[in-house]
N, C-alpha and C positions, 0 to 999 in steps of 0.2 A: 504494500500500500504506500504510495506517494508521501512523503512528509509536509507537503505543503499543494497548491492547487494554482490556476497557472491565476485565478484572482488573486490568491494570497501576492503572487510575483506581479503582477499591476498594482495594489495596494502599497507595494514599496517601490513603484516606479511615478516618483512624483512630478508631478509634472508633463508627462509623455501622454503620448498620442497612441490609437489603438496601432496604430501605422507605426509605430515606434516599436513597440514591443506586441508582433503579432501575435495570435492563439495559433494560429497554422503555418505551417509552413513545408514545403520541398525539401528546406532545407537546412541549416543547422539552427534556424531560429521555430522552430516546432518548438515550443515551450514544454509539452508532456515529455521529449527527448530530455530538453535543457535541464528539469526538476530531476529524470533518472540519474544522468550524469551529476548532477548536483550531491543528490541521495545518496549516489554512490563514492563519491568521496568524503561525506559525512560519517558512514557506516568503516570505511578503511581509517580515519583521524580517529572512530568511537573506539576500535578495536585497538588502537595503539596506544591508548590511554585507559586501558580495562573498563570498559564501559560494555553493558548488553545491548547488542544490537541485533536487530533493528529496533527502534527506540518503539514500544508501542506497551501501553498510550503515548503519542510525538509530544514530548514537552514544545513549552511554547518557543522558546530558545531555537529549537531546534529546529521547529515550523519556520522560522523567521530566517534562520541560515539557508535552510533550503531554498526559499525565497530570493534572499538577498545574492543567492550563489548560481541560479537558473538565468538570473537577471545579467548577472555579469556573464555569463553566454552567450545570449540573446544579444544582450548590446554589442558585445565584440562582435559577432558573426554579421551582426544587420551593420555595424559601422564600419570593421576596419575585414572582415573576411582574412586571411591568412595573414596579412600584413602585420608589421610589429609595429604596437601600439607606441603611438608617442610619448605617451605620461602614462600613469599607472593608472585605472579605472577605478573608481572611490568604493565602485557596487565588490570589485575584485578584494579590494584591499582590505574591504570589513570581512567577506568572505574568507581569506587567507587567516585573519586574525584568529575568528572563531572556530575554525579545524584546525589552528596552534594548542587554542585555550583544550580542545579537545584532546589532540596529541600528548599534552601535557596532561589530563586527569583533571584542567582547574575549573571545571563547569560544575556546581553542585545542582543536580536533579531530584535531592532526597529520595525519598521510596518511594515503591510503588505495592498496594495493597493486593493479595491476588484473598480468594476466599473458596471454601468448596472445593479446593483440588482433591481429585480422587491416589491412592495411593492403596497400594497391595503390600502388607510389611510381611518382611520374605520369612520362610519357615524355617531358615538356616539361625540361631543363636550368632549374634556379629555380623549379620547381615545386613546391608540397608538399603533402603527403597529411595531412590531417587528421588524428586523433585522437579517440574521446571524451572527454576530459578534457583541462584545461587548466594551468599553473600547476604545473607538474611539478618534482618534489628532481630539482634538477639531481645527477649521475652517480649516476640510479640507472635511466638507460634501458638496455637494452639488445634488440637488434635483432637476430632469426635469419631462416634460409630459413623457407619456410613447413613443412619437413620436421622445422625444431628443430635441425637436424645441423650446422652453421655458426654461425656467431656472427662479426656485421659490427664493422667497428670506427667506432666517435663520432668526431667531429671534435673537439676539445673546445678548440680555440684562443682559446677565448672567456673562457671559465674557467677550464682547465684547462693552461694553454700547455705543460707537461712532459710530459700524457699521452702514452703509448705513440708515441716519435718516429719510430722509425724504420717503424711499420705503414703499411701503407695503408689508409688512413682513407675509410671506405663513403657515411656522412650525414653530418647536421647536424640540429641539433635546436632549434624554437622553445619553448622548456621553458614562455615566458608563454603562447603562444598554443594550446599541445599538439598542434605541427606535425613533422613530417619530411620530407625531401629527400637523392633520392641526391644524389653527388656523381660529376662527370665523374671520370675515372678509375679510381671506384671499383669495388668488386664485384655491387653491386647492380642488375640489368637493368632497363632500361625496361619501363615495366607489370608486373614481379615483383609477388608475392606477398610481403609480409614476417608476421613476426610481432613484435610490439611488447611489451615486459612494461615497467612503469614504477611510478613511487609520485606518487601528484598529491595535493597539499594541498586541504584540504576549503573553505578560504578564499584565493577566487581573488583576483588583482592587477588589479582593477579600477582603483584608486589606486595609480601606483607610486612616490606620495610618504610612505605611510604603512600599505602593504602588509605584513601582520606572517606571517610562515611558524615555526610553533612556537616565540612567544617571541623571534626574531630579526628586526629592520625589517631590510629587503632593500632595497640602492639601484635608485636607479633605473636606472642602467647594466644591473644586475645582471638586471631585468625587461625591459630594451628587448629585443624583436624583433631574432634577428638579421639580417632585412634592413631594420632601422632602423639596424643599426650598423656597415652598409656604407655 
């Protein structure tokens, strides 16, 4: 899906004319082309700076880049076509900026809430059930039957060593790697059905010497695996 729409990219073409910045074109001014090529350097700058990609939900940010970076297409191709440009284009220059800020990891996106995901926790003891997402706000999982009617309890010995002491504690949770695992005596059956609701950061810890989670560097304790920290 497009991170922006070829209005978004007229919306930041102030001033211009439909003739300026067409919707169609033969040729390298087709704006649906312009926005791909755009997207698709956005998603290589998001990979390089551990970010999930493709962005979705498109933060606004990133709507705006795709915009401002289709545009700088369009206008080269409808202005100078092959030729090198004389001065550097203002639409290019913001464009360059913000897949720097990207390359670099400096864009904060905070989380993104996912709810209901389903999950089969494996029949092996030590085994874990994947996730789609990774790099998860630690204490913000939580775990039900797959009916909704129950609600399992976290282990949270890791972080949380007070959590609910006296419960009986169901999982465990790889928050870097956005894994889970029952736990032997807990409630959860082999091969069960669960459901998962979580908040995962849109900027994964691919680096956990310099991994930033909204404005906070996280140690690297804090990111290991917890069967790294057995």
């Amino acid at each position: 899906m497009p991170y922006c729409t070829p209005n978004d990219v007229r919306l930041r073409a102030v001033g211009m004319t439909e003739e300026v910045v067409p919707d169609v074109s033969s040729s390298s001014l087709n704006l649906t082309t312009c926005i791909a090529e755009a997207d698709a350097e956005i998603d290589e700058a998001g990979r390089a700076g551990d970010y999930e990609v493709p962005f979705d939900p498109v933060p606004d940010r990133v709507r705006d880049l795709s915009a401002v970076g289709a545009l700088a297409r369009a206008r080269r191709g409808l202005q100078l076509g092959n030729q090198p440009a004389a001065e550097a284009d203002t639409y290019r220059v913001e464009s360059e900026a913000g897949l720097d800020l990207l390359r670099r990891g400096a864009l904060d996106f905070g989380t993104v809430v996912v709810s209901g995901e389903q999950a089969v926790a494996p029949a092996e003891d030590g085994d874990w059930a994947q996730l789609s997402h990774r790099g998860m706000l630690k204490g913000s999982v939580a775990v039900t039957n797959a009916a909704g009617t129950f609600t399992y309890v976290e282990d949270r010995r890791e972080y949380e060593p007070g959590y609910r002491p006296d419960a009986v504690k169901d999982y465990q949770m790889d928050h870097r790697g956005g894994r889970l695992r029952r736990l032997s005596g807990g409630r959860i059956g082999r091969g069960e059905t669960v459901l998962a609701g979580y908040e995962y950061y849109r900027r994964q810890p691919g680096r956990t010497q310099d991994a930033e989670y909204a404005g906070r560097t996280a140690s690297s304790d804090d990111l290991l695996r917890l069967d790294q920290q057995e």
